[in-house]
C-alpha positions in Angstrom: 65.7 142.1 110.3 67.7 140.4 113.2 65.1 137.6 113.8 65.9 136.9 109.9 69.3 136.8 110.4 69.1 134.3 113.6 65.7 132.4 112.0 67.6 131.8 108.6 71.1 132.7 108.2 72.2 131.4 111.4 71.2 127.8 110.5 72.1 127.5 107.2 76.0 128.4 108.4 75.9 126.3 111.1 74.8 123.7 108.9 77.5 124.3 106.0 80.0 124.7 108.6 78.9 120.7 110.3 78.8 119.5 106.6 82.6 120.1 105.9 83.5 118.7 108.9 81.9 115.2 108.3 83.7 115.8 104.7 86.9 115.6 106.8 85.8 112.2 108.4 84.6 110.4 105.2 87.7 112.0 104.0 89.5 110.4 106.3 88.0 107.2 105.9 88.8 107.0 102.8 92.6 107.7 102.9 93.0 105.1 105.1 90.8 102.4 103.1 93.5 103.2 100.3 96.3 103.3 102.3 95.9 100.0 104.3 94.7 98.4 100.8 98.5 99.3 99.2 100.4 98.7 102.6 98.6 95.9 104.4 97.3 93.9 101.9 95.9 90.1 103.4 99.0 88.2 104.2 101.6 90.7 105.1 103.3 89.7 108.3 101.7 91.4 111.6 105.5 92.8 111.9 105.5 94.8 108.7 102.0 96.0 109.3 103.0 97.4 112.9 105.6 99.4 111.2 103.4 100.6 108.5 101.5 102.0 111.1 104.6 103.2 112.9 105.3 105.1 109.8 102.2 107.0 109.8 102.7 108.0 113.2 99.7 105.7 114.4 100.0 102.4 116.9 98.9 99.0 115.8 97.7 97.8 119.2 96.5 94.0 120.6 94.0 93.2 121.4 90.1 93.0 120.5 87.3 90.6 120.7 83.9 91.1 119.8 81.2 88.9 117.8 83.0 88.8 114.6 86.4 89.8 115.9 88.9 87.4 116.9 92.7 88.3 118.1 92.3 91.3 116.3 94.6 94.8 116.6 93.6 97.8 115.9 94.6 102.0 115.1 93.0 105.0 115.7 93.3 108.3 114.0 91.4 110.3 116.7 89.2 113.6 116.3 89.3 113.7 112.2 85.8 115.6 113.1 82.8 117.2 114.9 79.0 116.6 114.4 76.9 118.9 116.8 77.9 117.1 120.4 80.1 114.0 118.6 83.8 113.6 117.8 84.6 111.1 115.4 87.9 109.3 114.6 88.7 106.6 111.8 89.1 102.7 113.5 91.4 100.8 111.7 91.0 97.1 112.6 93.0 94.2 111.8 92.4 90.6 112.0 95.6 88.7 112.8 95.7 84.9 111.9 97.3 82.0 114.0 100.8 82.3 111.8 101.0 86.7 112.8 99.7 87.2 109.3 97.0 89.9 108.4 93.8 88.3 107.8 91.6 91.0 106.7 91.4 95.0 107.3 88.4 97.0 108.5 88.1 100.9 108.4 85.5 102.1 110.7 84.3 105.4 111.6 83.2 105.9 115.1 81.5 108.6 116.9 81.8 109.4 120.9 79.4 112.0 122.8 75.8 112.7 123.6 
């Protein structure tokens, strides 16, 4: 009877247990796709989106670069959730245009660990 319990039971907590966390990430995600759609909306001065931000106790900070990121600021919501040996937090990058203005808004989820 215990190698049933540890065989089957075991797993299939541990597996609904894993599965509401990534609920809270994609949760997560998508509060902040709807929140930076109403608040920081393409155009809106790089000043007003820093104080959205402020607002919602988060930092808009300069600067990234990558391959299709140019002068670019982002925010972090960190650990919104767990998956086995990963944590994951919700990136919230903004492209800033040549006049401070927002250019476009990305919402990323991204996972650190093993």
């Amino acid at each position: 009877m215990r190698y049933r319990f540890v065989c089957v039971i075991f797993p299939a907590v541990a597996l609904a247990l894993v599965g509401c966390t990534m609920g809270r990430v994609n949760s997560r995600v998508a509060y902040w796709q709807k929140q930076t759609e109403i608040h920081v909306p393409v155009g809106i001065s790089l000043d007003d989106a820093q104080k959205f931000f402020v607002s919602q106790g988060l930092e808009l900070r300069c600067c990234m670069s990558g391959p299709d990121i140019h002068n670019a600021y982002s925010a972090t919501e960190r650990d919104v959730g767990r998956f086995v040996f990963t944590e994951y937090s919700v990136l919230i990058v903004a492209d800033v245009s040549a006049n401070q203005t927002i250019d476009r808004v990305r919402v990323l989820r991204i996972g650190v660990g093993l």
